[in-house]
N, C-alpha and C positions, 0 to 999 in steps of 0.2 A: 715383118712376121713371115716366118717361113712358109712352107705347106703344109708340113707337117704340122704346125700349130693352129693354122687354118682346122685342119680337118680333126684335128682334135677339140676345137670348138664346136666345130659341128657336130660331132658323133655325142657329146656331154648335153648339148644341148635338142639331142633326140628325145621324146615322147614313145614310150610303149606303151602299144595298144595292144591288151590282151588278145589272142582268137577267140571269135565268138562262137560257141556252143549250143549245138540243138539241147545238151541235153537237161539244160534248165525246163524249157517249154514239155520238154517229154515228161519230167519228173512230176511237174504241176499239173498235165493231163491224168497222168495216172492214178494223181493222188485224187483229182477231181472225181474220175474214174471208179475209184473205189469208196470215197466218202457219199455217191450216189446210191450205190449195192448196199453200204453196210445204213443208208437212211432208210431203201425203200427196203431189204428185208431186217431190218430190227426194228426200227423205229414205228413204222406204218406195219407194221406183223404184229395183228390180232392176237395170234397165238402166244405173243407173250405176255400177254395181260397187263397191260401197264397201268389198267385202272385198279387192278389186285394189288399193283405193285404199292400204288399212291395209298390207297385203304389202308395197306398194313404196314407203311412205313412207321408211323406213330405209332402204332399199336402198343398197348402198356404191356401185351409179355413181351415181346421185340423188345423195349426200352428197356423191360427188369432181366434179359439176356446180354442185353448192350451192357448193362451196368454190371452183373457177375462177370464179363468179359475185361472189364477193363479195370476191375478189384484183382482177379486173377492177372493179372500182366504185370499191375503194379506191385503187388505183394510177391510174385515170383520174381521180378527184376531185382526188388529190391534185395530178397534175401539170396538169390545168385550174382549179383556184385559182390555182397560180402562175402559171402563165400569165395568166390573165384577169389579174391583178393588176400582171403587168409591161403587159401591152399599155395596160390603163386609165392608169396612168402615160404611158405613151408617148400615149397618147387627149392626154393634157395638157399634153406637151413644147411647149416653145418652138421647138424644133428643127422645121421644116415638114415636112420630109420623112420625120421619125420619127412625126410622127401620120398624117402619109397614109398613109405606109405599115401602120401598126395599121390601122386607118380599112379598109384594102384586105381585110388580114385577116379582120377581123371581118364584113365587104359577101361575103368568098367564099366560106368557113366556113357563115355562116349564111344563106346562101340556096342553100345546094347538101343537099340529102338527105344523112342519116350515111347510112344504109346505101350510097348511092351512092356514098361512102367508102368506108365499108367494104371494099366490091369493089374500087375502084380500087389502096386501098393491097396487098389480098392479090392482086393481078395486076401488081403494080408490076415482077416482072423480065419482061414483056412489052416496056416501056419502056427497062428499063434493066437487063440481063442480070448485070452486074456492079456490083457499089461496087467503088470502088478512088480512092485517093488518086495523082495525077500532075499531073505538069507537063503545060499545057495546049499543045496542038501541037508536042511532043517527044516520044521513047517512053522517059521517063522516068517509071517506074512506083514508087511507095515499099508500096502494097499492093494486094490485090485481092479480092475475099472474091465469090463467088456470091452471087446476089442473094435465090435463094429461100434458101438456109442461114440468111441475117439477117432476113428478112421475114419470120416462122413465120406461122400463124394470131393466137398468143399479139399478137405483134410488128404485126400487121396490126390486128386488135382495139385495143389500147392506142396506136396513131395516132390512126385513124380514129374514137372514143370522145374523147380526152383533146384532141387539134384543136380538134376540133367543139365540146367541151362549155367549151375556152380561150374562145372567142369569145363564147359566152354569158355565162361570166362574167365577161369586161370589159365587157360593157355594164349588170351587177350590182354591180361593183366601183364603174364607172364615176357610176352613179347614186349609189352610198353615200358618193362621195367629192363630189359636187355638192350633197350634203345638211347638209354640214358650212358651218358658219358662214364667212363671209371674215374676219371679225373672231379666227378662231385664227388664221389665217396670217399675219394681221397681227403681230398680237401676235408667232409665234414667231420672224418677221423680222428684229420689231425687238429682239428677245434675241437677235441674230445665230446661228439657226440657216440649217443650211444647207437646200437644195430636199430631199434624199433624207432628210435626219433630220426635217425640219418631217412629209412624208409618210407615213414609218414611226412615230413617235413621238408626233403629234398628228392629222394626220388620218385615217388610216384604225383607231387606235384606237375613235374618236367616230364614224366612218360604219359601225361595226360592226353596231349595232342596225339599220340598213337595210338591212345583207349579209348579214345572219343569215337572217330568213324565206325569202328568196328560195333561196339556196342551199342550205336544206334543203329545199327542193320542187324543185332541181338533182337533191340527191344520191338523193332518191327516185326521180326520174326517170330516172336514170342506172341504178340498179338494174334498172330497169324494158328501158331499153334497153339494155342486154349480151343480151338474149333474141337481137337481130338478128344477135350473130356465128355463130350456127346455119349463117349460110347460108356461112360462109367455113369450116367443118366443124370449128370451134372445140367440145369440148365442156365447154361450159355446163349450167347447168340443163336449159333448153329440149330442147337436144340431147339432152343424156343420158335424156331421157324417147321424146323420138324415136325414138332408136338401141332403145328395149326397144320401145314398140308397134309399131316397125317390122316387128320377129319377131315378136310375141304377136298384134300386131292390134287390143288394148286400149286403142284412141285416147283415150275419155272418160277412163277412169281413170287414166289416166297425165298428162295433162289435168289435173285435179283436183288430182293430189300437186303440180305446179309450183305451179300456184295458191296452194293451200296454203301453200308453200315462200315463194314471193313477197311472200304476204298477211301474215307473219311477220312477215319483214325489214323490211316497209315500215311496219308498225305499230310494231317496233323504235324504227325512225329517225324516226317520226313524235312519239315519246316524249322520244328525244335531242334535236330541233328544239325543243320547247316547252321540257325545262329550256335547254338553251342560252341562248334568246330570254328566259328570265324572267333569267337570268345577268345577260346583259346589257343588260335594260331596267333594272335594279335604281336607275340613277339616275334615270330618268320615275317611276318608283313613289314614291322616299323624295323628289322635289321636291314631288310633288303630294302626298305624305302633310302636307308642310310648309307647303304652302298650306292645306291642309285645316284643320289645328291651328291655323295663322294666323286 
């Protein structure tokens, strides 16, 4: 054996030992550090009432706010998927004036404030005193309904939410469906499918795994903003904590119980988004398991 294969045994047969770092030990001080500050002023701080807190966590209006909160979430999600899903379609029509017109949509929706929604749709019979079904320049009338009777707060919420949140996710939708290969539509073509089944059948199956994430940081955020219909005297959560410190005066601690309340659901659905998204990556996982094995 040479030298040189000597010492090439040697060197292969070396052990690295990382350099050892203070600055593990500094990290865990500091964190020490500060989880000491935020025990002895929030936790031991009288001032924030934590027995206010406990009192009104159950509370039955808190609960019948928690529960318009989470009717409102579900009912605006669900009708801003569909929506976002017809307009993204329409995003892709052949038909010119059916994408401009999406295209308009989604330009006035999303560059206009919800809440500034919000207010317009619950001031809507300012505009327009009556719905009513007629003939247009005859006084041919077939119905007529008062305008605030159909516009509740409920009804002004669930516009100006499910609008707003359509628009966003056609351009969610719209991106998951740009993600999908040309070579499916090819194919489903030339198996003489049609435009609405190639779409509901093959592509936005497969642009699922790209509508998933996004949409569940939609639905969180949605949860998040139903807080704003407080101001159209919807009661919400938010509200429903308003309406009691408004009499008590107990602003923090009622403060705290939404929080609370919020920090819940959103942790929830932050649970439901991650199974979801493994659901549906399951075929990125078992290709690369197969490359792997390969």
């Amino acid at each position: 054996m040479t030298k040189y294969e000597r010492n090439h045994i040697q060197h292969d047969e070396l052990i690295i030992v990382p350099r050892k770092s203070n600055a593990k030990y500094l990290s865990i001080a500091v964190s020490l550090l500060i989880a000491i500050f935020l025990i002895d002023g929030v936790i031991f701080n009288t001032r924030f009432g934590w027995d206010v807190v406990a009192h009104y966590l159950f509370s039955p209006t808190i609960l019948s706010g928690l529960v318009t909160t989470l009717w409102l979430t579900v009912v605006c999600m669900v009708l801003g998927i569909a929506l976002g899903i017809i307009l993204a379609v329409c995003r892709f029509s052949d038909i010119s004036i059916v994408s401009k017109l999406a295209r308009l949509y989604i330009w006035f929706f999303r560059g206009t404030p919800v809440l500034v929604q919000l207010i317009f749709w619950y001031n809507l019979a300012a505009l327009f005193p009556s719905i009513n079904l007629s003939v247009p320049f005859l006084d041919i009338v077939f119905f007529k309904f008062p305008t605030n009777s159909v516009i509740t707060p409920f009804a002004a919420a669930i516009l100006g939410l499910a609008l707003n949140e359509g628009a966003y996710m056609a351009e969610i939708v719209r991106a998951g469906i740009a993600s999908v290969d040309d070579g499916q539509e090819e194919a489903a073509r030339a198996l003489g499918m049609t435009r609405t089944r190639l779409m509901f059948r093959i592509v936005l199956p497969q642009a699922m795994r790209t509508i998933i994430p996004p949409t569940g940081n939609e639905t969180i955020g949605m949860l998040k903003t139903t807080s704003l219909v407080s101001v159209i005297s919807l009661s919400d959560l938010l509200y429903s904590a308003q309406g009691i410190y408004s009499r008590t005066f107990e602003t923090i601690p009622l403060l705290l119980v939404s929080c609370f309340w919020y920090l819940l659901l959103t942790s929830f659905l932050s649970v439901m988004q991650s199974r979801i998204e493994r659901y549906y990556g399951r075929g990125i996982l078992s290709s690369a398991a197969n490359k792997g094995r390969s």
